[in-house]
Each structure stands twice: as structure tokens, then as C-alpha cells.
C-alpha positions in Angstrom: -144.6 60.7 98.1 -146.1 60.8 101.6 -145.7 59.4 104.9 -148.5 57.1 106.6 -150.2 60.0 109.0 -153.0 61.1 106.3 -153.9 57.5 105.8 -153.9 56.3 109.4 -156.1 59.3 110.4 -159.5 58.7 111.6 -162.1 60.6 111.1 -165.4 60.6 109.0 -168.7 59.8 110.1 -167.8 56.1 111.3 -165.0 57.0 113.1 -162.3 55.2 110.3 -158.8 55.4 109.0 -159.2 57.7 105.8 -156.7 54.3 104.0 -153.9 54.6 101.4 -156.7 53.4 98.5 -158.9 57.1 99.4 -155.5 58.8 99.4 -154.4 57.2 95.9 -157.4 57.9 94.6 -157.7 61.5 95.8 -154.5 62.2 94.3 -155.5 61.1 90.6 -158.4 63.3 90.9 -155.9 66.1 91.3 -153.3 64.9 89.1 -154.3 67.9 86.2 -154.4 70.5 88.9 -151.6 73.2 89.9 -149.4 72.4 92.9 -150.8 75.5 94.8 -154.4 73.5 93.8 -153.6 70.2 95.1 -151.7 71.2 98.2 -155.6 73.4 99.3 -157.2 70.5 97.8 -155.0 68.2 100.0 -155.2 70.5 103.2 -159.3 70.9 103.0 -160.1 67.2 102.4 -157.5 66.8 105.7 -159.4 69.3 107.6 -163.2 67.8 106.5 -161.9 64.6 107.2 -161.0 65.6 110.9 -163.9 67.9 111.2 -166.2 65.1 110.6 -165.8 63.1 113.4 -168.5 62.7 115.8 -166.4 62.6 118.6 -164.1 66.1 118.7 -161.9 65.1 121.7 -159.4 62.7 119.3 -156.8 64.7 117.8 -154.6 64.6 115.3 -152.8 60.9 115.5 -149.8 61.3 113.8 -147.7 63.6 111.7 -148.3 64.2 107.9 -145.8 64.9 105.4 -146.9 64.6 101.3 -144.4 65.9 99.0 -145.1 66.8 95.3 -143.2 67.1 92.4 -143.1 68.7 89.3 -142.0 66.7 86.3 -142.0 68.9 83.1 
């Protein structure tokens, strides 16, 4: 589960929204990983997404909340 602030994030190159299909798709990618492994995973992709902005002076837009859990 997760709130809207990862997707509605801009960053990148061009400047864009990072969008709920990057997100979904990110998150199948780490579907076979630990929790400890997808919440870094999660965190750095956040972080390069932010980082790559050309323009540094926009910061974070909203809040971010994505909550895993654990079926077994």
C-alpha cells in the first residue's frame, strides 16, 4: 500500500512525475527481495529520482508513506 507522494514526485532528467505505472512496476522487480531489501531499494530509487533533477531548488512535494507486508 502507499500513498500518492512517491508517484506525484518530480524529478528525473525531464523534470516529471515518477507515475503510479514506474512505482507498480518497481515494486514487482522487488517482489523476491527481503523487506530490509526493498525498503533501501525503495529509499535509493526515491533519493536518485530527486537527485536527478536539473533544477535543485524544488523540494520534496508531498509526503510519502509505502507500507509492506509479509504474507507467509
Amino acid at each position: 500500500m502507499f500513498t500518492d507522494g512517491f508517484i506525484d514526485q518530480i524529478g528525473g532528467k525531464d523534470k516529471k512525475r515518477f507515475k503510479r505505472n514506474n512505482l507498480k512496476n518497481l515494486l514487482l522487480q522487488l517482489q523476491n527481495s527481503t523487506m530490509y531489501d526493498q525498503g533501501i531499494i525503495l529509499q535509493e530509487t526515491f533519493e536518485n529520482w530527486l537527485a536527478a533533477r536539473t533544477d535543485v531548488s524544488q523540494s520534496q512535494i508531498d509526503d510519502i508513506l509505502v507500507t509492506g507486508v509479509k504474507i507467509t
